[in-house]
C-alpha positions in Angstrom: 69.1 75.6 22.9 70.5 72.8 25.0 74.3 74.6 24.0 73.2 78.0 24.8 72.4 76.8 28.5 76.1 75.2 28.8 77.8 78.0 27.8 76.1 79.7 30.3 77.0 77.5 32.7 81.0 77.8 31.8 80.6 81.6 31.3 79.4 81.3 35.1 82.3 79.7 36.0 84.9 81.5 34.3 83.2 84.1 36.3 83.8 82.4 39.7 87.4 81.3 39.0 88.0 85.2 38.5 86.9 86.2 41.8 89.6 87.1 44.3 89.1 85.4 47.6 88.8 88.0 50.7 92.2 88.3 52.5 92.0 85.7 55.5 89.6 83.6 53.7 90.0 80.3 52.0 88.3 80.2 48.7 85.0 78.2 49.8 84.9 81.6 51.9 85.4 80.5 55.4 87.3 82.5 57.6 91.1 81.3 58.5 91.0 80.9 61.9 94.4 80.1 63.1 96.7 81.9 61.0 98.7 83.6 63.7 98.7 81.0 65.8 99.9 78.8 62.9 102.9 81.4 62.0 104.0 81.6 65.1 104.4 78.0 66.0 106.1 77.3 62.6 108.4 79.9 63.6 108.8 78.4 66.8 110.1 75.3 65.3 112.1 76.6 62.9 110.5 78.7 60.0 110.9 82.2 58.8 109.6 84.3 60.9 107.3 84.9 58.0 106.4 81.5 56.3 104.6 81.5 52.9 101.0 82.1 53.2 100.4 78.9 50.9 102.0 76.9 53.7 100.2 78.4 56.6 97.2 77.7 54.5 98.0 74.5 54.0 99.1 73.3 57.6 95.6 75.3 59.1 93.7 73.1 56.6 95.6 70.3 57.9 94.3 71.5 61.2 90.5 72.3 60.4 90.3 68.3 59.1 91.9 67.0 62.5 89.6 68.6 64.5 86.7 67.8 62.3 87.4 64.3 62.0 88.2 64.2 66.0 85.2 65.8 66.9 82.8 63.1 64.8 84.6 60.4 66.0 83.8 61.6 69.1 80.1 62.3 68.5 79.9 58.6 67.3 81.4 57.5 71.1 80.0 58.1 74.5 76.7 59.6 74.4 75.7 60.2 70.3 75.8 64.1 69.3 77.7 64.8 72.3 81.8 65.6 72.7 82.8 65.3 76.2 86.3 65.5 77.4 86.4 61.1 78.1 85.5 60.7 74.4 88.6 62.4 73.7 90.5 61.2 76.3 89.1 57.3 74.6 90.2 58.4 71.0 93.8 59.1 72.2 94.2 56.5 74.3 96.7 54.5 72.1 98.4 57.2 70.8 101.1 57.6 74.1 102.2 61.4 73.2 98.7 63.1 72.5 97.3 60.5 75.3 100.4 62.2 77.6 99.6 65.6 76.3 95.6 65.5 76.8 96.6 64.5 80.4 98.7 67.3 80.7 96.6 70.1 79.4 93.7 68.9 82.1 95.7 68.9 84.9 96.8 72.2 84.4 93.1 73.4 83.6 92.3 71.7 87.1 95.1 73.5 88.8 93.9 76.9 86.8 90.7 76.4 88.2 91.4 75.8 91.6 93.7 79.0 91.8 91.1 81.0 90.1 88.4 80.0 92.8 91.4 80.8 95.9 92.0 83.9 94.2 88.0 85.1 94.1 87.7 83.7 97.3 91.0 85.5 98.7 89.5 88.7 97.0 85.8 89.0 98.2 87.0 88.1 101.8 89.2 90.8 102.2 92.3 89.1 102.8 93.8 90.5 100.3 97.2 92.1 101.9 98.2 94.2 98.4 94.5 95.6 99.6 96.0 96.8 102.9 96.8 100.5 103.1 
């Protein structure tokens, strides 16, 4: 009896290694979430303009582990089960050209912000001159 139950078992999984996985899924089933992105920046730096799905699969899962790994390391920093941008900022500290980078992309989010709000501002006060007849 014991063999009938494992060939069950392998039937099962020459059942499983049969299935297709669902276009723009990985076969654990979750859904690829930067492919586009991903094919256009490999393009951008010097790939066909359409690079082998194996590769884009590849580099995304590349991806997905970075920011998994990034995210508990921050968890484990600051205040526990929380990411807050300084936890980031603290994990890339030593590493000058993501440190330079991170720096970057918050200044520019600052500067977004601030020209969002003048915008609104500039908008609901009626001093908007393209408003003018």
């Amino acid at each position: 009896m014991a063999s009938q139950d494992a060939s069950e078992v392998f039937d099962q999984f020459d059942e499983d290694e049969n299935a297709e996985p669902q276009l723009g899924a990985t076969p654990s089933g979750r859904k690829r979430l930067f492919s586009k992105e991903l094919r256009c920046m490999m393009y951008g730096f010097g790939d066909d303009q359409n690079p082998y799905t194996e590769s884009v699969d590849l580099l995304e899962d590349l991806v997905i582990e970075f920011i998994t790994e990034t995210t508990h390391r921050a968890m484990e920093i600051g205040r526990t089960g929380r990411v807050q941008v300084e936890d980031i900022v603290f994990l890339v500290r030593k590493d000058h050209r993501k440190y330079a980078r991170v720096k970057d992309l918050l200044t520019m989010n600052e500067e977004l912000k601030k020209a969002r709000k003048a915008f609104d501002e500039g908008k609901f006060t009626g001093n908007n001159p393209e408003a003018a007849p």
